[in-house]
N, C-alpha and C positions, 0 to 999 in steps of 0.2 A: 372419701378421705382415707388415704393410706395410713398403718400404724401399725408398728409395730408391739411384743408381748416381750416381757419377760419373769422370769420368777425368782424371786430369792426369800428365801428362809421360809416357805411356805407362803409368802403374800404375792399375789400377782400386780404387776405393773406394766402400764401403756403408755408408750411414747406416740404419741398423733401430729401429724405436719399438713399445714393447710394453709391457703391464702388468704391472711384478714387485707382483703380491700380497703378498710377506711385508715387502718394503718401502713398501707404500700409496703408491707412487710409480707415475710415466710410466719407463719405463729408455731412454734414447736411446742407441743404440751404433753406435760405429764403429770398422768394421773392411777390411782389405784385403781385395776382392772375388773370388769363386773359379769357377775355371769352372764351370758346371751340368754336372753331371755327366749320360752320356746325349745325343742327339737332344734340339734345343732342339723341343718342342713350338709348329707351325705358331701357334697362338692367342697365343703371347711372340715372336714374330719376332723381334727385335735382343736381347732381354733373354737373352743367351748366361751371364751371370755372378747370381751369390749372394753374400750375405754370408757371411763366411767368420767364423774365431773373434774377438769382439771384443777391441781394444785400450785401447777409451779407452769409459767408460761414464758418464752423465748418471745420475744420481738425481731426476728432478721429482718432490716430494711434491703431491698434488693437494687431499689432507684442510686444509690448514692453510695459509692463503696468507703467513704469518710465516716458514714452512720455508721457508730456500732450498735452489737445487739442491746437486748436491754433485757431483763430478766422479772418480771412481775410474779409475786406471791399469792394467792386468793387463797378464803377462808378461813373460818374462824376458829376451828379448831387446832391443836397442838400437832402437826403434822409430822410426823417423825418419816425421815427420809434417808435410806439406806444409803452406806456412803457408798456402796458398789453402784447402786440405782441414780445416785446423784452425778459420779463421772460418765454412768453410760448417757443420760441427758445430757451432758454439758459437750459428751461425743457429737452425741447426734447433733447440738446446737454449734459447736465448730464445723463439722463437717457441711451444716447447712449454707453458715458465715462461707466458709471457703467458695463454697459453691457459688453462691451468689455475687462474690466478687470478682470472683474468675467470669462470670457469665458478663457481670457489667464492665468489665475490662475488654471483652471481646467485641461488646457492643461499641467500645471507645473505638477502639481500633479500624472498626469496619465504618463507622461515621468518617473517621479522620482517610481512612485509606485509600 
């Protein structure tokens, strides 16, 4: 699973993108970054940190471009979420939208064509 880091005001954050099967969806999630646990392996130099458990989860359907995304919340605690760290997920969760609808348009196209 790919994801990306990033840091603001001293806290790190990971955005993670992966494919929930049982939802036929893209799943985007973001969560507060954890340190790697271990000796960072020499081939990740700076990459010291992981996603840790998600807070805030994108649902992209990719089958149906009419589905929109849908946004789920986990956890019990009081999550305070950066508003810089909230538009860069809502980036990455458009930019996924986009994607997937562009893809399932081309799939029309090539069906019909």
């Amino acid at each position: 699973m790919a994801y990306q880091l990033r840091e603001h005001a001293g806290r790190h954050y990971a955005i993670q993108l992966h494919y929930a099967l049982p939802d036929d969806s893209w799943a985007v999630e973001l969560s507060e970054a954890q340190p790697r646990p271990g000796p960072v392996p020499e081939a990740l130099d700076e990459v010291s940190c992981i996603p840790g458990k998600a807070f805030l989860v994108a649902f992209v359907p990719d089958e149906d471009p009419a589905l929109e995304p849908t946004v789920h919340i986990h956890g019990h605690d009081d999550q305070v979420i950066p508003y810089e760290i909230m538009r860069w997920f809502m980036e990455v969760t458009t930019g996924e939208a986009e994607r997937c609808r562009a893809t399932s348009v081309e799939k029309d196209s090539e069906a019909t064509g």
